[in-house]
N, C-alpha and C positions, 0 to 999 in steps of 0.2 A: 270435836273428835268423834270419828264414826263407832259405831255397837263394834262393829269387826276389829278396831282397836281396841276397843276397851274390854271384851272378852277374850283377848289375847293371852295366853296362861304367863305368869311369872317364871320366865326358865333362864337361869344364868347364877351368875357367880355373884356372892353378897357377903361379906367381909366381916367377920364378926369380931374384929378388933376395930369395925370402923362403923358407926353408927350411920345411919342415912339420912342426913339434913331433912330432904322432903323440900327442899327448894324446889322454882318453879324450875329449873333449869335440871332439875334432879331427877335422874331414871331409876323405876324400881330394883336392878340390878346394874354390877360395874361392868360397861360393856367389854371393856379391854381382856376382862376374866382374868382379870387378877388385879389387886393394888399395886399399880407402879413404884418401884422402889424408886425414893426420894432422891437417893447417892447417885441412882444413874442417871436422873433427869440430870442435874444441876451438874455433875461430872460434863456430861453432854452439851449443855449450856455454855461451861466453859468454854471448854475444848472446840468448840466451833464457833465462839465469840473472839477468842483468842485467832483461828485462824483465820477466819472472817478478816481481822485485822491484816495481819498478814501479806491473804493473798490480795488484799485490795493495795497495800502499802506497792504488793511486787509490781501488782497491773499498771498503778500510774507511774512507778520509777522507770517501769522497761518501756512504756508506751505498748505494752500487749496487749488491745484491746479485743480482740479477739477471744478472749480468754476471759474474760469481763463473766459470762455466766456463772462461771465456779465461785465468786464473791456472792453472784444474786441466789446461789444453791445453797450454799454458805447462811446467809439470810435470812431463807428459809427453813433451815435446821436449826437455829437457834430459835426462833417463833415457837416452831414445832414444840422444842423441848422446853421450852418455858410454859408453855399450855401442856406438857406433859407433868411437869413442877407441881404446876397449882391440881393438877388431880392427885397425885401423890401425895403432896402437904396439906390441901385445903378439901378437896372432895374427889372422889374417884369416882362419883356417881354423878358427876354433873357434866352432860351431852356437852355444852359449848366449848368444853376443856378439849373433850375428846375428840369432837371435828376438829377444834385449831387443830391439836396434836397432830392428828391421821392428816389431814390434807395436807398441810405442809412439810409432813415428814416423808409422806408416798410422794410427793411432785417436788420435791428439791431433789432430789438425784436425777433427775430427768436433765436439769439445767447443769448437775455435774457432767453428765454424759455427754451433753453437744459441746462444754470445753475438750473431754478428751477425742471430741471427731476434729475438731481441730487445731486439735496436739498433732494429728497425721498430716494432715494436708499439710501441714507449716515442715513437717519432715521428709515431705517427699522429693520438695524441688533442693533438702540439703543435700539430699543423699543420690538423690537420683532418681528420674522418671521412670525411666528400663524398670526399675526395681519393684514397680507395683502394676498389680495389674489396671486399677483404672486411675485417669487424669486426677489430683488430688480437688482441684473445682468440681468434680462428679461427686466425690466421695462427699465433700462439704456439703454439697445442698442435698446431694440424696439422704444423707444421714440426719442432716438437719432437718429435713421436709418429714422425716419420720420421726422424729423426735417431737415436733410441731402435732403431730399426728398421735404421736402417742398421750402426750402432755393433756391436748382437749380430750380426749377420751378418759384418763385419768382424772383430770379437776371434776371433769362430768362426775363420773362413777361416785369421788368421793364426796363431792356437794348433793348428790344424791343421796347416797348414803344419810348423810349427815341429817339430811332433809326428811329421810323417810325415818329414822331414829326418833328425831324430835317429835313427829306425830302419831310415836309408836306404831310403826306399819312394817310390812313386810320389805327387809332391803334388799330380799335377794335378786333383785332386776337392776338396780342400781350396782349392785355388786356385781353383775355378769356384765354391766358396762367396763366396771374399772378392769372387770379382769379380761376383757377384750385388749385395753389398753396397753395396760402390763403382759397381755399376751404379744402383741406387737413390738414394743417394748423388747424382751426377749428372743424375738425371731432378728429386727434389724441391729440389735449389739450382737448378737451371736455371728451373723453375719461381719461386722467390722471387728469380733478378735478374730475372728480366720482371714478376713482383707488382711491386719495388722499383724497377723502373727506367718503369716507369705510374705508380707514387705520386710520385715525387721528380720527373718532368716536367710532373706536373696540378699539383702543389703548389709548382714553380718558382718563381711571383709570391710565394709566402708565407715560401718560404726565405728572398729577396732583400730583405723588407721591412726597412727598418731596425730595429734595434732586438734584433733576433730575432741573430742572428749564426749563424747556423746555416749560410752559403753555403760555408767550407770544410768544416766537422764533415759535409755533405753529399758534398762530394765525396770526402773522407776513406773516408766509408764506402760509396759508390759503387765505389772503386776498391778497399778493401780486399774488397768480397764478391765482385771479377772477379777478385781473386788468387786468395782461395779456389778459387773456379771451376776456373779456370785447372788448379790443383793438382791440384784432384779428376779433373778429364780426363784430364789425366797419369797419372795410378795408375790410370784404370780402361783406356788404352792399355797402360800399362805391364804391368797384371796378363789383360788380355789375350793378349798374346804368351805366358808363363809364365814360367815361374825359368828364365833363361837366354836369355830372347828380348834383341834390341836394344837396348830402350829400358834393361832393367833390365842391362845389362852395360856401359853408356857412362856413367861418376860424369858427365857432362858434361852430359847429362839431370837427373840427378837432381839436382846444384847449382843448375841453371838454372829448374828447374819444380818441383822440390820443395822446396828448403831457401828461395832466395828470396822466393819469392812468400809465404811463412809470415809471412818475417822482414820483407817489407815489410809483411804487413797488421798483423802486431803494433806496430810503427815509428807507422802512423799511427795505428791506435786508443789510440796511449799518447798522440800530441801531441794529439790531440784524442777525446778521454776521453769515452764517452759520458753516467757522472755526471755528468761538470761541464759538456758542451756541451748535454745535452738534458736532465738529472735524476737523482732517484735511483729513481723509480717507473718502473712498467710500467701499472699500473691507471689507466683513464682516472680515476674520480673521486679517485686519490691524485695524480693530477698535476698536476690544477685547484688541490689544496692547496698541491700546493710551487710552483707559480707564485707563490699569495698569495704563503706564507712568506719567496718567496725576492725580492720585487718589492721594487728598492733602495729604495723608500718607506717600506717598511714596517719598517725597524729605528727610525728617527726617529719613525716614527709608534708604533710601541712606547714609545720612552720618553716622547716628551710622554705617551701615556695612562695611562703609569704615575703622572705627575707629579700628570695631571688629577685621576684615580682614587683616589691619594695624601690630595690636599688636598680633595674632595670627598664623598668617603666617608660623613665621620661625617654629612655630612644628603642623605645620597642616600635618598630616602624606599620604603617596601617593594613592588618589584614584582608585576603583576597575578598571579592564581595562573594557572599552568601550562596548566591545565583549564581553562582557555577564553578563547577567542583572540578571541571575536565579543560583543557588538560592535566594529570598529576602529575604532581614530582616527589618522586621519592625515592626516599635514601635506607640504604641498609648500615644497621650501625652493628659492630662484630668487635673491635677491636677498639677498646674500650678503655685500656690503658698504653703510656708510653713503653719505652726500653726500663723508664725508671721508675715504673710502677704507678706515676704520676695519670689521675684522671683525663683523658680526653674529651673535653665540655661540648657539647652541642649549641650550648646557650647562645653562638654567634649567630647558630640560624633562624634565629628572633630576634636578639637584638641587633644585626649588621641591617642597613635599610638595603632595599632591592631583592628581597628572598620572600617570595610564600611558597615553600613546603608545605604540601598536603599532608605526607603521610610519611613519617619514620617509623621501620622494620627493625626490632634491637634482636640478635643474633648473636650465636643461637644455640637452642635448647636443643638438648638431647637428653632422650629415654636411655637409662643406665639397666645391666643387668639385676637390678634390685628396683623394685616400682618406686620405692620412696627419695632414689636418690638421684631425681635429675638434676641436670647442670646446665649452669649458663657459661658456654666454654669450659671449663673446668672444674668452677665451683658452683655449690646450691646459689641458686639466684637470689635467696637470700641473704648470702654473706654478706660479712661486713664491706666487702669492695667495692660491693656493687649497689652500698650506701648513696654518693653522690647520682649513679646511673640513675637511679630510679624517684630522683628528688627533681632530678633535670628532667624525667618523664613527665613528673607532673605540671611542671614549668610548662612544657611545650604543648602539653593539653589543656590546661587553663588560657594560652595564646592562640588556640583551636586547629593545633596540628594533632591528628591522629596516629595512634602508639600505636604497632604490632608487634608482637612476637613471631620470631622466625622458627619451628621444629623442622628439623631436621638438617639437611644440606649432604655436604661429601661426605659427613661422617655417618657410617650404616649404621644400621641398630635399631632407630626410634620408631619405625613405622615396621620395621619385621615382627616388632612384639606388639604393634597395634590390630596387627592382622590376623594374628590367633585367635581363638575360640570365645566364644561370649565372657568366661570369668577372668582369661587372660587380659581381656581388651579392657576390663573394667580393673584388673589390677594395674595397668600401665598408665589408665587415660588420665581415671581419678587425681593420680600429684601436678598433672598439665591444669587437668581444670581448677586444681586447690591453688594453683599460680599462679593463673590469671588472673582468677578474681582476687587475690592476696592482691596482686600489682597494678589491679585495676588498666588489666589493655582493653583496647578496644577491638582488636582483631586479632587473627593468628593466619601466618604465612605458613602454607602449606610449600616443604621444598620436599618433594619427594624424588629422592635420587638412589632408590635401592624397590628390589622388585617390589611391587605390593597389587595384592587381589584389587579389582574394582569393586567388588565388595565392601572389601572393607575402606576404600578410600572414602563412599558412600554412608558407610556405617558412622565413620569420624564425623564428617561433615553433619550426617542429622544429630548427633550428641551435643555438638557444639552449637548447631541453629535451639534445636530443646532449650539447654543447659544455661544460655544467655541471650534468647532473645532475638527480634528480626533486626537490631540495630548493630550487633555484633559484625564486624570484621571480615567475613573468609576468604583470602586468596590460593593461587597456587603461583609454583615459581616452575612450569616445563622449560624447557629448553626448544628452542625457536622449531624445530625442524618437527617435535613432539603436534603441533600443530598444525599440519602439513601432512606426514605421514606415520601412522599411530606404531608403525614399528621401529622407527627412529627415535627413543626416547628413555630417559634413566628410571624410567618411574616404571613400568611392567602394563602401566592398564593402559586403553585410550579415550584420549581426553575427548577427543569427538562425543563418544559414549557418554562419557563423565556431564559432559555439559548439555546434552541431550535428558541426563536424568536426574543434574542436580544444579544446573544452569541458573535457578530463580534464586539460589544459597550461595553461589562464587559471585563476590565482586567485580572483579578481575582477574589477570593472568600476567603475572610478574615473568616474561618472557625472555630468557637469556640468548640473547644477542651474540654470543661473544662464545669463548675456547672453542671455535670450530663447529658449533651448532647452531650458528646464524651467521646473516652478513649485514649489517647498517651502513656499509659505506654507500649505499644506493636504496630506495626504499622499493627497489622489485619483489624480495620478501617480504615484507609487510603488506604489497599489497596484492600477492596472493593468498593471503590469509583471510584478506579480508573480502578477495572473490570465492575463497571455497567456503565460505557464510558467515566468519566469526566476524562478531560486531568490534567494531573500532575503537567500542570504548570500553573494550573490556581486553584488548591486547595494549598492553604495557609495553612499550620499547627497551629491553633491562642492559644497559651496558657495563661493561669495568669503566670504572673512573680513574683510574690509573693504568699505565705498562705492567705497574709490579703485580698487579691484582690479578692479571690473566689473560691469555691471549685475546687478541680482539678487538683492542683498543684504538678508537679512530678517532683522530685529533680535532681541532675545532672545525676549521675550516669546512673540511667536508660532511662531519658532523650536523653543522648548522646548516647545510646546505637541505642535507637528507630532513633534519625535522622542521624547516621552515615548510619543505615541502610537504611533507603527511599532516600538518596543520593544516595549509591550504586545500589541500583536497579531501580531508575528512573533517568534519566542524565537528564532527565530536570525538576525535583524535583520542585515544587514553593516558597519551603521557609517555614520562619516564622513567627507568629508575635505574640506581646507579649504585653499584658494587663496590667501595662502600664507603662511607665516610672518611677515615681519619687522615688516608692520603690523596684525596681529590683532587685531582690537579680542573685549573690551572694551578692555585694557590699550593697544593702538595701541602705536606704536614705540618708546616706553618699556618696557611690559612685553606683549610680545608671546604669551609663553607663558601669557596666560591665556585665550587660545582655551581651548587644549588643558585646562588646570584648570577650565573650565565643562564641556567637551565629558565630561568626565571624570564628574563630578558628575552630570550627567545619565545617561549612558548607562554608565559603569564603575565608578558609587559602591561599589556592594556587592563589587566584587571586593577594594578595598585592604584592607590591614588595618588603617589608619585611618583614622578619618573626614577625608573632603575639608573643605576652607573649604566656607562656604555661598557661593552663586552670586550673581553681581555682579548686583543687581535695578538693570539700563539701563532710565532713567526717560526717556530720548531719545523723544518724540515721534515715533512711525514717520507718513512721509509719506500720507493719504489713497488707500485705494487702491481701485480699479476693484471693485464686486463681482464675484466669479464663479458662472455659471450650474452648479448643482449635476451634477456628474458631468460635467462639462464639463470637458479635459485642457487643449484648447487652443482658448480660449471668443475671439471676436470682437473686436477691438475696439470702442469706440464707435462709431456710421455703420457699422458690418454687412461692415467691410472685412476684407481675411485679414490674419493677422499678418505682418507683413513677415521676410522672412528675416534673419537678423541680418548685421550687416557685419561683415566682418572688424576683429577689434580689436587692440592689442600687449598683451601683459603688460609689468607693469611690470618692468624690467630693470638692473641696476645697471652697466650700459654705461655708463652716461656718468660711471661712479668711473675709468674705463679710462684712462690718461693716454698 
């Protein structure tokens, strides 16, 4: 021990109810400046052995590993306060007490604090990206790289400390370490409650929305990261003054701003657990998973598929190969029940052999004047109707035909309230996206057939790439002539534009052939589309599959003539699709899935690995039709007049099963 310690003057606090051992470990005065009260160590002890338990119990039931620090902070609080115990009980003058104490009671909130940075991240892909100013992977590693940063500067300062105590020396260099630490400490929390307290007031409406339950788990964690706060202010006041100032000589402080505030914010991140209020992920694309996984739909809808799956198996016939996805075939499915309310199953187009369907469109969703009550045709797509609908979805995606959802079509509404102003568009879009991932699609069919900004048809599309990911789904459904000439079309923007600025996010273009805004009986339209640049495997050939369905409708014969030929001459051909299931001719509402079995035969024979049926040769006499003037898209009528624009029509809707 050097002279300069040992003529050090005696100055501090000395207990005169508590005699001084004189142990080796024993300092001439109690550095804490004051005798620890016994009640609050061991109170303390508890209370964070008890949650200790707890929140370790919560981490491994939710699998929230992430969250894993708050048990090892936990941990650490209990240490602390048992080496605060034994200075209280056994000696208040003896150093090794007081380092356990101080070091692990300054450095275990540190490790509370990088669970609640990512409490946010894990909240931002629920709520919504828009809604915060930076990407929730920024905020994680920034806040955690300073947390990393503040924690070494702390353990230093206070192993310092501790260090320079023992050999009676001066701490206060040690102490300008820790208080650097806890100065940092202080600058990047304060920084993420104003990140968090911008996200959780932008994202207010989305908290509150029904369903979501998120309105206390919000303030839960509102108020537990102002604890924190709070706490940290305090120590870096407190390690301002030094060993011996005010703040750190009054337990009345220290109970009040340090032990409290810990013990509230552990109190509520136990009753509202952020495994079980927000998840077990942090990654946006693992969160969009356990939405599915965890959507109450989807246990019911597991077992029916297992049942389906079960009993259909042995003639579920052999899927297309892997290696190639073009040409599609796909079906809109709208009409959902019979006259008798009786479900309309899809299941045949799995198990009938000679069918690979790509991709079924289930039809369609509409935005209602109140955000929370959209419909599938009539009712919330969760009703019980639409029980079997969405049992058989999963059926046909576990056989690896791809689901979409259809918004919008002839009925107006869903995309004029899309196009409004930033809060409108998040009060309308929010129950589309709470739906999807409820129903687990894999895409959504854009039909827009009422004005809308190119803006906002742009705005939709990046929410939707955001919100699920680059494997997600997006089509659109223009009307054949919409591609050709951008003032010919139901939608207001142009698609030319559209796919110039969001081309690398649309899959395709579900292309309506039919009421007058296309012609397939000849494929000279198709393949001016595809000389004015659009690629071939992103136009879709969309027909009616039925008369009743809508004008347009061109029979087999020549039918098969036109798409044998756009096979042959484009090898990467996009496909079809076909308006809409439940009356498909040839079969009609009897056997409707044998659309899809011819469409097959034609255009996906050689991928099965069985031979298809041979094709139904419809002897139906096609109606007399108009010549057309060669290379002629959109040739005259008779009398020299223009074509009329077409009227608005209804698809056929099974509303009136609606009782």
């Amino acid at each position: 021990m050097s002279a300069e310690a040992t003529s050090r003057p005696i100055d501090g606090y000395v207990d005169p109810n508590f005699p001084n051992p004189n142990g080796g470990w024993d300092t001439p005065v109690i550095i804490y400046g004051y005798t620890p009260a016994f009640s609050l160590a061991v109170f303390a002890v508890v209370w964070f052995f008890l949650f200790l338990f707890i929140h370790l119990f919560q981490t491994i039931r939710y699998r929230s590993w992430y969250f894993i620090t708050y048990p090892i902070g936990l941990l650490l609080e209990v240490v602390g306060y048992i080496a605060r115990t034994l200075s209280a009980k056994k000696d208040p003058y003896n150093l090794l007490y007081f380092i356990l104490n101080y070091f692990f009671i300054v450095t275990a909130p540190v490790f509370l604090a990088a669970g609640i940075y990512t409490i946010l991240s894990a909240l931002i892909p629920r709520l919504g990206r828009q809604y915060s100013f930076l990407p929730p992977r920024a905020i994680l590693w920034f806040f955690i790289t300073s947390d990393v940063i503040a924690t070494i500067a702390q353990v230093a300062g206070a192993a310092l400390i501790g260090a320079r105590e023992s050999n009676r020396e001066d701490p206060t260099d040690a102490n300008n370490i820790l208080l650097g630490g806890l100065a940092y400490q202080v600058f990047s929390l304060g920084v993420f409650v104003i990140l968090s307290a911008s996200f959780l007031f932008r994202a207010r409406h989305e908290i509150k929305r029904p369903g979501k339950g998120l309105t206390g788990f919000a303030i839960a964690f509102s108020v537990a990261t102002i604890l924190v706060y709070v706490r940290t202010c305090f120590r870096l006041a407190e390690t301002a003054e030094g060993v011996g100032g005010y703040l750190s000589s009054h337990e009345i402080y220290f109970a009040c701003l340090e032990f409290a505030p810990i013990a509230a914010a552990v109190l509520l991140l136990a009753v509202w657990y952020p495994g079980r209020c927000v998840g077990r992920k942090v990654r946006v694309p693992d969160v969009e998973k356990e939405s599915r996984s965890q959507s109450p739909h989807h246990h019911a809808h597991h077992t029916i598929n297992s049942v389906y799956c079960f009993r259909n198996s042995p003639t579920m016939p052999p899927l297309p190969s892997s290696t190639s996805h073009l040409p599609r075939i796909v079906t809109y499915y709208q009409t959902h029940h019979d006259s008798a309310g009786n479900p309309i199953s899809v299941l045949p187009l799995i198990t009938q052999p000679g069918i690979a369907l790509t991709h079924i469109i289930v039809a369609a969703i509409h935005i209602n004047e109140h955000p929370d009550k959209i419909t599938l045709n009539n009712e919330h797509p969760s009703h019980p109707r639409f029980q079997t609908l969405w049992a058989e979805m999963r059926v046909l995606q576990a056989s690896g035909i791809k689901v979409l959802g259809m918004l919008g079509g002839a009925a107006k509404g869903s995309y004029q309230r899309l196009d409004g102003d930033e809060g409108q568009f998040e009060r309308y879009y929010c129950p589309v996206r709470d739906m999807i991932r409820e129903h687990g699609l894999d895409g959504l069919d854009l039909d827009v057939e009422e004005e809308m900004n190119l803006n906002g048809i742009v705005r939709l599309i990046d929410r939707l790439r955001t919100d699920f990911g680059p494997d997600f789904i997006i089509t659109l459904a223009p009307v054949a002539m919409a591609l050709l000439d951008f003032t010919k079309n139901l939608s207001g923007f142009d698609y030319e534009a559209l796919e110039v600025m969001r081309g690398r996010d649309i899959a395709w273009y579900n292309t309506q052939f039919y009421c007058g805004w296309g012609d397939v009986r000849t494929p000279l339209m198709y393949d001016y589309m595809i000389r004015k640049g659009w690629p071939p495997e992103k136009v879709v050939v969309g027909l009616v599959t039925s008369p009743a369905n809508g004008a347009g409708f061109v029979h087999w014969n020549p039918l098969g003539m036109v798409l044998t030929t756009l096979l042959g001459r484009y090898s990467k051909f996009g496909g079809v699709m076909g308006w809409e299931y439940f009356n498909s001719m040839p079969g009609g509402n009897e056997r409707p899935w044998e659309w899809a079995k011819e469409m097959t035969t034609l255009l996906r024979g050689p991928f099965l690995t069985q031979p298809a049926a041979p094709a139904v040769n419809v002897t139906t006499k096609p109606k007399e039709e108009v010549p057309l003037k060669k290379d002629e898209i959109d040739p005259d009528t008779p009398g020299g007049k223009d074509t009329q624009v077409p009227s608005q029509f209804d698809y056929y809707t099974d509303s009136s099963d609606d009782e």
